[in-house]
N, C-alpha and C positions, 0 to 999 in steps of 0.2 A: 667270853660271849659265844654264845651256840650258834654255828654257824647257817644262816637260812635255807629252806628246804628246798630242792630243785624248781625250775618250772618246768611244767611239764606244755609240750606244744606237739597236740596229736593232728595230723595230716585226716581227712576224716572222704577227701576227694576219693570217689572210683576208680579213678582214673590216673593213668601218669601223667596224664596230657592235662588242657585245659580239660576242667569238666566243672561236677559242683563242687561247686567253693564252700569248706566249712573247713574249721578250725576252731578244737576244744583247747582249750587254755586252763592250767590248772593251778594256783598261785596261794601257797600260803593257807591251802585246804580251802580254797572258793576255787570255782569253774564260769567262765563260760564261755560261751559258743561266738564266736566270730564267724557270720552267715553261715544261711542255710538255700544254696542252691541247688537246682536239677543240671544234668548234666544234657546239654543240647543236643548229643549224637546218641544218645538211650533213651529206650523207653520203660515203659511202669517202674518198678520198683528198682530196676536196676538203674534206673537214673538218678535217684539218691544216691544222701549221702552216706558213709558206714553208719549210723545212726546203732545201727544191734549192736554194733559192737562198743561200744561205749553206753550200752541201754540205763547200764546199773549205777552208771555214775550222777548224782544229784547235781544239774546244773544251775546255778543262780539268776544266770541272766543271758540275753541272746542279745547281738549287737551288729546290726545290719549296715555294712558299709554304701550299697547305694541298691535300687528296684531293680537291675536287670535279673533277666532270671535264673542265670547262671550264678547269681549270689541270695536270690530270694526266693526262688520258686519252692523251695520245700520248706518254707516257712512254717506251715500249718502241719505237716507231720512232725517237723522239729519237737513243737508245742504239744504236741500226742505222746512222744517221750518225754519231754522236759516241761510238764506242766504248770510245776511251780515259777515259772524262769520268765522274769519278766522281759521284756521286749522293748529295744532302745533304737534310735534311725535318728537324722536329723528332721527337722521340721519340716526342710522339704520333701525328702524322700515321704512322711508322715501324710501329703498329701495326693502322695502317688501310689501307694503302696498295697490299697484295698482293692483299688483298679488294677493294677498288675497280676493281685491273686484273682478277684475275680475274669478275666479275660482268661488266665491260667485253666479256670472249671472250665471253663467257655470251648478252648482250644481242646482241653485232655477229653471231652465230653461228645467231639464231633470226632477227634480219632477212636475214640472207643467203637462208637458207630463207621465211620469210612473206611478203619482199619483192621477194624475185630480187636484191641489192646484189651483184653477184657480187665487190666488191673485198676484201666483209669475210669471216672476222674480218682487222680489220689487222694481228693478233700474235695468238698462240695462249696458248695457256697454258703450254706448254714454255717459249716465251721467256718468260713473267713469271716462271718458276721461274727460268731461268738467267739474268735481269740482276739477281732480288731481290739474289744474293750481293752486287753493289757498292753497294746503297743503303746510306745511312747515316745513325742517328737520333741526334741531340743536344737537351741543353736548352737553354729559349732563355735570353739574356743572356750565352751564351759564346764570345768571340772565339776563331773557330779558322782554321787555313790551309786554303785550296782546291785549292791548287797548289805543286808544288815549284818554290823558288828556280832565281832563273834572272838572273843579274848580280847588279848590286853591291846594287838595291835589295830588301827584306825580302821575302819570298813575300805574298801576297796571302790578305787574310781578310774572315771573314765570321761574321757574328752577326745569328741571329734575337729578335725583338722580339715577343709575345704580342700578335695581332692582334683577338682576340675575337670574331672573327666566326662559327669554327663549333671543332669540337675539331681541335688541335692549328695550328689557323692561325697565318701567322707575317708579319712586315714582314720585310724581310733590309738588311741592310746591308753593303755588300762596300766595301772599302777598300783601297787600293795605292799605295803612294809620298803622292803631295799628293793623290790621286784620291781621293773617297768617294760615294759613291750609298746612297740610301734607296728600295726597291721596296716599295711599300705593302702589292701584294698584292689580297686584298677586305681591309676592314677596317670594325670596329663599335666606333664612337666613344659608345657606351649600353649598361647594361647588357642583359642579355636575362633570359631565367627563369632559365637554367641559369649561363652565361659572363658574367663581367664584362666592362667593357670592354677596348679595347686597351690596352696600358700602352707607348705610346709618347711619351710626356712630357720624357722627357730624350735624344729622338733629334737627333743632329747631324749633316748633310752638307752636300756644296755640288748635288747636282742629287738632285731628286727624281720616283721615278715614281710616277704616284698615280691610282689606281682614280677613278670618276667614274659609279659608276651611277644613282646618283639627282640628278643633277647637274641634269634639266629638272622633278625632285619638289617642289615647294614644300611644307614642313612649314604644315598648316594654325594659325592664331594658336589658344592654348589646348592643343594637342593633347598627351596622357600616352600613355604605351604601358602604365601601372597601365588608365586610360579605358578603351582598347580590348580589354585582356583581361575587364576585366566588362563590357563592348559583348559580346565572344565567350561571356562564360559565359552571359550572356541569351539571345542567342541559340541557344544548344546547347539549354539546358534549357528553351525554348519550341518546338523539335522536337522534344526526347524528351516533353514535355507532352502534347503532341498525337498521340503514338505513332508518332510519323517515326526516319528512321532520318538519321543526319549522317555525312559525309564531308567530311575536312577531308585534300587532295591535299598532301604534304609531299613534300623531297626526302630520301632516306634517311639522308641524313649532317648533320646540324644542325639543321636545320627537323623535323623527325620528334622529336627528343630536346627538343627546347625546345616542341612541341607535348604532349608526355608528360608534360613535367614542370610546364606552366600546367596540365593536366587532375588531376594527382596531388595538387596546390597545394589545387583548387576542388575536389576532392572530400574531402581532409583538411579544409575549413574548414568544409565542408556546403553549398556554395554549388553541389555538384551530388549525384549520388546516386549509389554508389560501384559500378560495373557493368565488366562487359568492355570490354577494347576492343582491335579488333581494327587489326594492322600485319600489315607487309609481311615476307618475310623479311628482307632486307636491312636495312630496318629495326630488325628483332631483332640480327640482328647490331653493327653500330654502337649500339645502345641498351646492349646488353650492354659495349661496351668503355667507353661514356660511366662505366658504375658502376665498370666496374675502376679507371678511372684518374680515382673521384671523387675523391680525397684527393691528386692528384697536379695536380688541375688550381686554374687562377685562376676559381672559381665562386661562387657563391650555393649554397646547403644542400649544402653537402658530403655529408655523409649521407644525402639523398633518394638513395636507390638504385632507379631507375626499375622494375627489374624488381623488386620488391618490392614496393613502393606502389602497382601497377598489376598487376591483373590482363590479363595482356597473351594473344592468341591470334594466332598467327601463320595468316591468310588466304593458302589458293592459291586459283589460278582454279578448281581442278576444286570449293573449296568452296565460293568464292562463287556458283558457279552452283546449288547446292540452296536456300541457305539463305535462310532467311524473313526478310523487310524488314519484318514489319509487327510488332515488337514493342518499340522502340525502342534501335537499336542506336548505338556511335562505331566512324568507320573514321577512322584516320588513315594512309594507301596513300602508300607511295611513287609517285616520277611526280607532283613537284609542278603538272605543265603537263599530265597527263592526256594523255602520247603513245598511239601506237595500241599493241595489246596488251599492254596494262600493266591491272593490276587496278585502279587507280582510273578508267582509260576505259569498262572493260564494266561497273563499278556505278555508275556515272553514266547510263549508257545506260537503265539501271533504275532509276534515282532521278528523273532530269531529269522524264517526264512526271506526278510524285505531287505535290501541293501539301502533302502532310504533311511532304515530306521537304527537308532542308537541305544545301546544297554550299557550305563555307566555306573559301575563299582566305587564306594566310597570307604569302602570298611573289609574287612575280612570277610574272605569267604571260603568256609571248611573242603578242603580239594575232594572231600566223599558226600558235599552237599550238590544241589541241582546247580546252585548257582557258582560254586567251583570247577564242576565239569563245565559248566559254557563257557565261564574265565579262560579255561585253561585249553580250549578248542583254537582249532584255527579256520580263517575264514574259507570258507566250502566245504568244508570238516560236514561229513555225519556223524553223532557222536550218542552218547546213551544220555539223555537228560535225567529222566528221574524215571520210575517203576509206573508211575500215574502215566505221565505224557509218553513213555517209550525216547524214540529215537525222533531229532530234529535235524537241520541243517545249516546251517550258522554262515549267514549271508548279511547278517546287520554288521554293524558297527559295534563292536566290546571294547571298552577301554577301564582299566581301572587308575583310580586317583588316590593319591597318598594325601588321604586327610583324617588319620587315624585320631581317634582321643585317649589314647595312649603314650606312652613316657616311650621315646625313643631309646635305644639300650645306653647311650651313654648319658644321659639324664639321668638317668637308675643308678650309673657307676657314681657321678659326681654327688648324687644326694645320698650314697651311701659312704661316701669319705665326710661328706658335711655333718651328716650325723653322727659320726664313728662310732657304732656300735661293739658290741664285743662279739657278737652271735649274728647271723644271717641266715634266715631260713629262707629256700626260693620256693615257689610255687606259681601255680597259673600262667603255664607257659607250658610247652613242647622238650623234649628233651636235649631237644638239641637248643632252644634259649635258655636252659635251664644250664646245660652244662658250659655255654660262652659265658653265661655269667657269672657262672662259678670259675672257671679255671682266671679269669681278669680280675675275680675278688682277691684270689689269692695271691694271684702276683705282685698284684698292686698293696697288698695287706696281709702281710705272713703270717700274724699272730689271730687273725683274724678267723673265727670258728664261722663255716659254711657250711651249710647240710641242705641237702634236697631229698627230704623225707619221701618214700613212695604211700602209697594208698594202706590207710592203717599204721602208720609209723610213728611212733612217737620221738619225741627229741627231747632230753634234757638239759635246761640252760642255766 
């Protein structure tokens, strides 16, 4: 019997670090692309992914583990080299996902303009209209074909796995002849307010690829994320005490909905006191489809219908510039990192110098973005905020809260002895979560093949 041909698993990210996420798959003579993100700390063209350099390879099909943009934004230039390739998400991401590219023109369209990028937008909105027709949304747990048959052996498929980490996130699993792979994805091995966990428990393959974001995070000994949400309710309602106003920086898609619904939580119990609270539109948006598709998802309080439980006001900039801070308000802004003209950067700029007022972190924040230098200031600190605002002085309240939707590092380690793979490929992570996860793979699993491919690198499995 002639032994099967390599798989081939190319690294396609710019970056060593987090950046965008893509990964060409090559199995059995079918390819395809496992997401197509931008990279959050680049701009125009360098924010993709190596795309030229794999230009000439025929892809079959693109398969998008969940809408943020770090896994989806270069979706529509994907689809400018791989045209024939049709386009795969689950159902929910399916109804998030025209929205995310168009906000994408939206965004690359005003930096072109406030910044001079002249590369951007990278796609317009014509093309997000004209490649939505080949996207395609399924549920997860259903093996289906990617590709038409091609010889003696079965077409090639693929089944998403409920990853937990934001709505409609997925693991993927594609399979061909003896060949199987598991892409993780991001994925939350805990529950959250709103999403349970992953439901990857009964996943089998022989190579896996596997997210690695908190991989240099050590979980402190003790720590609950029940703990840190009343650590957060204290703190909210000792800024609204004092007649401050709070900004808690989320990203519109996950973090914003799991922030709404800890606040909807603590003021149904009385553990805060039931007032507005003001979001982003984007925000609104994605909030809005979390209630539609409350009954349809793997969650906690099905029934909490956020726009209901929440008196919610959607903030532009032309309103945050009138309105009054001194009577104690909640903002939860898109723009978890506080980039420049975004509404959680210019009300920060007005928060930072007040000691009444509170700026609470729930999620990562890049230590070279605006809202890592404030992170990372200390109180009466002058410090460089961003290029827009210059320098501030940091007199409010900063705290951040561990309520990430990520797989904690050893959650990673345990689901990768459950699945026992043969092959381990790391990615989406730092080098240094990259290299604690490698050096715990191996000790723990000697026989066990580890690679952390850099940008452009192929792996044979």
């Amino acid at each position: 019997m002639s032994k099967p041909s390599p798989l081939q698993i190319t690294n396609l990210n710019p970056d060593a670090n987090i950046g965008a996420s893509a990964w060409l798959v090559g199995l059995d003579g079918y390819r395809i692309l496992l997401d197509a993100g931008t990279h959050p700390r680049r701009d125009g063209n360098a924010s993709l992914p190596l795309f030229e350099q794999v230009r000439d390879e025929p892809v079959d099909a693109i398969a998008i583990s969940h809408c943020h943009f770090d896994h989806v934004g270069a979706l529509p230039v994907a689809l400018r080299y791989f045209s024939h390739a049709r386009v795969m998400m689950t159902d929910h991401s399916y109804f998030i996902v025209e929205r995310v590219l168009h906000n994408s023109v939206n965004v690359m369209t005003r930096q072109r303009q406030e910044l001079g990028i002249r590369e951007y937008p990278l796609y317009t909105h014509e093309e997000v209209d004209d490649y939505a027709s080949v996207f395609q949304g399924m549920p997860y747990r259903r093996e289906v074909e990617w590709a038409h048959k091609r010889g003696r052996l079965p077409a090639p498929t693929l089944e998403f796995f409920d990853a937990g980490h934001a709505l409609g996130s997925a693991g993927v699993l594609v399979k061909s002849g003896k060949h199987s792979l598991f892409y993780s994805g991001d994925v939350c091995f805990h529950d959250q307010s709103i999403l349970r966990a992953a439901q990857f428990k009964d996943v089998r393959a022989d190579t896996l690829i596997l997210e690695t974001t908190r991989g240099a995070h050590q979980v402190p000994p003790g720590f609950s994320r029940q703990a840190e949400l009343e650590r957060l309710s204290s703190a909210i309602k000792g800024v609204l005490d004092r007649k401050g106003c709070v900004l808690v920086p989320a990203f519109g898609l996950g973090r914003t909905q799991e922030i709404l619904a800890a606040l909807a939580l603590l003021m149904q119990a009385g553990k805060l006191r039931k007032q507005q609270v003001y979001i982003g539109g984007l925000g609104r948006i994605f909030t809005e489809i979390y209630d539609l598709l409350a009954q349809r998802t793997n969650r906690n309080h099905p029934d909490l219908l956020l726009t209901r439980a929440l008196d919610l006001t959607v903030l532009s900039s032309k309103d945050l510039a009138g309105l009054s801070l001194g009577s104690g308000r909640i903002f939860v802004l898109t723009a978890g990192m506080m980039s420049e003209h975004t509404a959680s950067h210019e009300l920060t700029q007005r928060l930072a110098g007040d000691k009444r007022h509170g700026i609470f972190f729930v999620g990562y924040a890049d230590p070279a973005s605006p809202g890592g230098r404030l992170l990372a200031s200390q109180p009466g600190e002058t410090f460089h905020f961003s290029d827009e605002a210059g320098e501030l002085t940091r007199r409010c309240q900063v705290e951040h809260f561990d309520l990430t939707a990520h797989a904690n590092r050893d959650d990673l380690l345990d689901f990768v002895t459950q699945m026992s793979p043969k092959v381990v490929i790391l990615g989406h992570g730092d080098t240094a979560a990259r290299e604690w996860i490698a050096g715990q793979l191996r000790e723990r699993h000697p026989r066990l093949q580890v690679h952390c491919p850099g940008p452009g690198e192929t792996v044979l499995a």
